[in-house]
N, C-alpha and C positions, 0 to 999 in steps of 0.2 A: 634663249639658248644657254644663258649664263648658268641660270637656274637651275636647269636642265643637267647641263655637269655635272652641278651640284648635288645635285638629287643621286645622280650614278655613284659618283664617289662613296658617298655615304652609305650608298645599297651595298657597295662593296665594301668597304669598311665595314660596316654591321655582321657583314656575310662572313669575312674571316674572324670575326671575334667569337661569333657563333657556332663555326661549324665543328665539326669532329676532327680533331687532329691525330694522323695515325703516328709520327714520329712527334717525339721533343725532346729539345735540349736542356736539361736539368741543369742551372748554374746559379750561386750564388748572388743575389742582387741585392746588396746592404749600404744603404749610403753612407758617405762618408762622413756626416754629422750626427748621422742616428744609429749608433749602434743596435743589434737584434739581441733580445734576450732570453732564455728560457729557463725556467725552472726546469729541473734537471733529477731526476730520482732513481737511485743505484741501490734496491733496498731487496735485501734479502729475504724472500718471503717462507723459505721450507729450507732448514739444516740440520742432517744431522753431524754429530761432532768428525771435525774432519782432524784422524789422528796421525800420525807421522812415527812408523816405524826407528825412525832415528832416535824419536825422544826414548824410544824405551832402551834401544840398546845403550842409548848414552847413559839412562841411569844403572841401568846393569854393569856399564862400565865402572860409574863411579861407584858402587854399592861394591864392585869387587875391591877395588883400589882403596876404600874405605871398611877400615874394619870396625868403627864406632856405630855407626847406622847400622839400625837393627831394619829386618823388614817392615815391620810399621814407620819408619819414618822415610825410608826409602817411598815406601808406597801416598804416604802424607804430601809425599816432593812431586810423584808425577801428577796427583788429586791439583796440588796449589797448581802447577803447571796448566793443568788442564782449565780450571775454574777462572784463572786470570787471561788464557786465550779466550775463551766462553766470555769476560767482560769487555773486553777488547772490540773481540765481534761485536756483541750488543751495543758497545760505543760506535762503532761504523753504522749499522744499522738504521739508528735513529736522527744520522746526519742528513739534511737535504741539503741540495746543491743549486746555485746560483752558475747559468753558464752564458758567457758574453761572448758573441761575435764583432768584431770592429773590421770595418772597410781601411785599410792600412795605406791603399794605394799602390801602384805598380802590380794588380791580380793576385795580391794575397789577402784574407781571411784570417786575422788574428781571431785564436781560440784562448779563452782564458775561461777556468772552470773553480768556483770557490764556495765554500762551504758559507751554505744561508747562516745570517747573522741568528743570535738566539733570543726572542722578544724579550725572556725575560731573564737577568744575567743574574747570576749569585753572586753574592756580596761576600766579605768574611765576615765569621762570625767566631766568637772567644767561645761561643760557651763551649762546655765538656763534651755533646754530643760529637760536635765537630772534630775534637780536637782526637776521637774514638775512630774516626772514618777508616775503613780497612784498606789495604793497599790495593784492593781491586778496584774499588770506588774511586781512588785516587790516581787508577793507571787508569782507569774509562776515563775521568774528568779531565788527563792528560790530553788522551785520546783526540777529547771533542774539542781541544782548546788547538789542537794541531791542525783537525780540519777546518777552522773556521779561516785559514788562509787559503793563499791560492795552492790548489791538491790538484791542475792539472793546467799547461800551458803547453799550447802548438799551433798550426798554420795548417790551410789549405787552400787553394787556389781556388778561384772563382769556377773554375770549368769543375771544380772540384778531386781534383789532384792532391794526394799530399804532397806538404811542403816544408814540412817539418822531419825531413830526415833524420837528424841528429839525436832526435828521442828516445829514450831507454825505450823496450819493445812492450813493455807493457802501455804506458803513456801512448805509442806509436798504436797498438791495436784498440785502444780507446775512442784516439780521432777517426778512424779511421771507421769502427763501428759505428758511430753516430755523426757523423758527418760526411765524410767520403761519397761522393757523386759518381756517373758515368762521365769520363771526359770527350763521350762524342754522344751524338744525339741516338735515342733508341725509339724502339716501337716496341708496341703491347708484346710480348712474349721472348725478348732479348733478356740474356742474361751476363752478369759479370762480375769480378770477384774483387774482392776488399783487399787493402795490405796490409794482413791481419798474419799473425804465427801465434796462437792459443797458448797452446802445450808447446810445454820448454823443459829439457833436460838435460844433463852435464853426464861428463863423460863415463859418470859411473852406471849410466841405464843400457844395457842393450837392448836392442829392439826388434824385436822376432815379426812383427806385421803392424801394418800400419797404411792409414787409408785420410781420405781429407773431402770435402763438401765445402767449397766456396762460390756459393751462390748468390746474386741480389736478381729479383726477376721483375719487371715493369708488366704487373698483373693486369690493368684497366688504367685507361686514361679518360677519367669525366668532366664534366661542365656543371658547373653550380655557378649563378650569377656572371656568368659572360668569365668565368675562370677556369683554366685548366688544372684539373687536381692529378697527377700522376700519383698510382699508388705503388707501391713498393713489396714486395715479401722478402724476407732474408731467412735461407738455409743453410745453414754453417754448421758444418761438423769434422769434427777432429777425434783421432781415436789412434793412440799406439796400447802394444800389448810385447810383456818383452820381460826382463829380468834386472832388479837394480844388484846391484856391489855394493855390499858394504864398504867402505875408506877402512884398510888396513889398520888404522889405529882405533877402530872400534870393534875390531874381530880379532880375533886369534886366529882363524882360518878362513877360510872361500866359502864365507856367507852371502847367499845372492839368496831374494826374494821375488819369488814371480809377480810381478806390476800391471795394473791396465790403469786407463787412461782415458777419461771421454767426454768433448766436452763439447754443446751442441748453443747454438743461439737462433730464434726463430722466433721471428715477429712480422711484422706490417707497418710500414710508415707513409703519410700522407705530403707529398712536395709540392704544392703550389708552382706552375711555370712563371705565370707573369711575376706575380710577386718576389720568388726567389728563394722558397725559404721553407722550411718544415710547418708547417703546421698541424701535425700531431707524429709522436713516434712511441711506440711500444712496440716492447719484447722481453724474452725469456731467455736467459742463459743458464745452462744448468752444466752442470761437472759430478760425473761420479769419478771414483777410483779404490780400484782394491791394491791389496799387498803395502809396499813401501808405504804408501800415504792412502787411506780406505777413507769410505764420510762417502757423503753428496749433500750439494748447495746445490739454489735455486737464488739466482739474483733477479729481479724487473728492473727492466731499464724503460725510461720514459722520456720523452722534450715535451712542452708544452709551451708556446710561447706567452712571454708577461708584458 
């Protein structure tokens, strides 16, 4: 009869490990001696130059107020401008990122997020080449020596909650993109939104229409090795359209240029229920915008755990 038991238990047991689960509850499960880590990539794949209406009226400001600057050097000032943002980016670009989750205790999830060390580090060197290095090369080198610290720290809760309120909104829609869970349990076709704000503007934009897409959907929940994979889609879109204001000390009159706004993220990520944890995550964010500030960027974002 002992036996017997035995045998049921274990049919049962086997049976819920196996079977198809139509809800789950996505939660962090990171012990507290082993921290989880992922290589982490925010890398720009398609840009073109993203320019800013301000820069130009600023130099038309200063080309009036200056009466030395002839228009070739004027035009030389917004070029360097241009070509040291251009290094800048490219310094961002070719950074990869180290990202740590630590079990803190009391249900929070410390996030600390820090630019991969670089194999192989430059040295100084006297000769003349070096000493020739142009100021662009030397604002990139600034650049990548900034992000090799930590370039992003915050919290979330094991249910997957943020927890780090206090965050500038940028840093706040970061954790929030890539880590941020449902805090109750869902089923295949449940949807729910991030505590994300994209697009951000001061008080000098009016905004004539404006619309928003804050989506995460739990698309299929499978089994691979007695494991449940919940898979993820994320639809995020943001889009205002409206008129910026010049700041009074850069106009002489009632300069407004008409603005749009657009900025979309959509991807797929893979969560593990038992485990706890990502095991794969990609997406696409992209931003256009005409008027005040024109361009379009395309960033990939990925986790891969290490």
């Amino acid at each position: 009869m002992k036996y017997l038991s035995a045998l049921v238990l274990l049919s049962m047991v086997l049976s819920v490990n196996g079977q198809d689960l139509k809800t789950v509850d996505l939660r962090w499960k990171i012990d507290p001696n082993k921290p989880l880590t992922y290589g982490t990539t925010m890398k720009d794949i398609s840009s073109e130059d993203m320019e800013m209406d301000f820069f130009s009226k600023l130099f038309e400001s200063i080309k009036d107020s200056t009466s030395t600057d002839s228009s070739d050097q004027s035009d030389a000032k917004k070029t360097g401008i241009k070509e040291m943002m251009k290094a800048l980016q490219s310094a961002q670009q070719e950074t990869d990122y180290i990202c740590t989750l630590s079990n803190k205790g009391k249900g929070v999830i410390d996030i600390v997020m820090s630019g991969r060390p670089e194999e192989d580090s430059i040295t100084e060197d006297d000769d003349e080449d070096e000493e020739e290095e142009d100021e662009m090369k030397k604002a990139s080198s600034f650049i990548k020596s900034m992000q090799q610290g930590v370039v992003l720290r915050g919290s979330v809760t094991e249910e997957g909650d943020m927890h780090s309120f206090w965050l500038k909104s940028a840093q706040m829609n970061l954790i929030a993109i890539l880590f941020q869970l449902p805090s109750k349990p869902v089923s295949v076709g449940d949807k729910w939104g991030l505590n994300i704000h994209l697009i951000s503007n001061d008080q000098n934009f009016v905004c004539d229409s404006a619309y928003k897409i804050n989506e995460v959907e739990l698309i299929d929940i499978r089994i691979e090795n007695n494991e449940h994979i919940a898979v993820l889609k994320y639809n995020i879109e943001e889009y205002v359209k409206g008129e910026f204001s010049m700041p009074s000390f850069m106009s002489s009159g009632n300069s407004t240029t008409p603005t749009t706004m657009r900025l979309t993220h959509n991807g797929t990520a893979e969560f593990s229920v038992e485990q706890g944890k990502w095991l794969n995550y990609n997406a696409l964010m992209s931003y256009t915008a005409t008027g005040f500030t024109s361009g379009t960027k395309k960033t990939q974002f990925s986790l891969k755990p290490e």
